[in-house]
C-alpha positions as CSV (number, residue, x, y, z in Angstrom):
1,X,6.3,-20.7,13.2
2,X,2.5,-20.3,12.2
3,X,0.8,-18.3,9.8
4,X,-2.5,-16.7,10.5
5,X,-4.4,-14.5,9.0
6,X,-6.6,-11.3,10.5
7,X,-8.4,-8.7,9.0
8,X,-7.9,-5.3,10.2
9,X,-11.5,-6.1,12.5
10,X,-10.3,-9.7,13.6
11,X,-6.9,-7.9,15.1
12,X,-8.6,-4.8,16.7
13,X,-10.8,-7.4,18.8
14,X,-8.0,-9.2,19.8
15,X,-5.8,-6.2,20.6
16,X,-9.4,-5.0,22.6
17,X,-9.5,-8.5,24.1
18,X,-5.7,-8.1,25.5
19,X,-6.5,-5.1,27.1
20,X,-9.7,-6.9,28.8
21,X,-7.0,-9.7,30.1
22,X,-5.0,-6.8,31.5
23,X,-7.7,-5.2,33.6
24,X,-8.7,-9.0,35.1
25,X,-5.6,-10.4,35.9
26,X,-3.4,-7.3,36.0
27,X,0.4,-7.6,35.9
28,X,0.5,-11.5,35.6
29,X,-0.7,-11.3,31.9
30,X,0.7,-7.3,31.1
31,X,3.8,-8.8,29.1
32,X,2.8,-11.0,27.2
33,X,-0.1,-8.7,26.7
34,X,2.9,-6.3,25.1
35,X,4.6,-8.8,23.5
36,X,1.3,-9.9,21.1
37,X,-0.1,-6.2,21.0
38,X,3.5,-5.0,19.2
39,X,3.5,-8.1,16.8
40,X,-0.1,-6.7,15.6
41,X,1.1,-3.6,15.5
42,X,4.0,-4.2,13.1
43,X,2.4,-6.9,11.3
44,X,-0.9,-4.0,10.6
45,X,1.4,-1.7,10.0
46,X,1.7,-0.3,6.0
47,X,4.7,-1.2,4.2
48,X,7.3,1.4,2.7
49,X,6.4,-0.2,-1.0
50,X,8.3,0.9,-3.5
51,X,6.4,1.5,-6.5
52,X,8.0,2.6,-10.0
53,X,6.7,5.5,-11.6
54,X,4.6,4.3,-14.6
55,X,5.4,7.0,-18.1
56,X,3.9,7.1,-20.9
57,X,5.7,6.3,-24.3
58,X,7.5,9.7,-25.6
59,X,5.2,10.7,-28.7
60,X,7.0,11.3,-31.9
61,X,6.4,14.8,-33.2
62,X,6.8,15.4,-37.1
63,X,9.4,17.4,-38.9
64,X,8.6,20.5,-40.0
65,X,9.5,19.2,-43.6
66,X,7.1,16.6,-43.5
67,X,4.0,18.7,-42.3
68,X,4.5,21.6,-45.3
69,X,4.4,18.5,-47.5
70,X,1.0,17.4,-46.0
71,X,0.0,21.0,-45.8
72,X,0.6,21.4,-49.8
73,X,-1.2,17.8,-50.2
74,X,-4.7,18.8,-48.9
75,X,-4.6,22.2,-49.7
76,X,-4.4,20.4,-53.6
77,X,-7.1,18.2,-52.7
């Protein structure tokens, strides 16, 4: 098997140039016409990608303790 690659331009001409071959030499060239227009298809088709979810860290939130003590410390200052 070969690998080639297209971009999304390169395989609309060809699929365009498929369709020419189908109107000149009608059913003599109409399958394998198929055959090559569904392997663009599903190889131009998106992918069902799976992406995680990116979160944030969880931010810590101070005890109440803690912020009368800085409270009392700059209201001393």
């Amino acid at each position: 098997m070969k690998t080639i690659q297209y971009t999304d331009n390169e395989l609309s001409v060809l699929v365009q140039l498929l369709d020419i071959a189908v109107k000149a030499q009608g059913l003599n060239v109409a399958e394998a016409a198929i055959a090559l227009t569904k392997k663009i298809q599903m190889a131009s088709a998106p992918t069902d990608e799976v992406v995680e979810p990116f979160f944030a860290e969880p931010a810590l939130v101070p005890d109440e303790a803690d912020s009368d003590e800085n409270s009392e410390e700059n209201s001393e200052n």
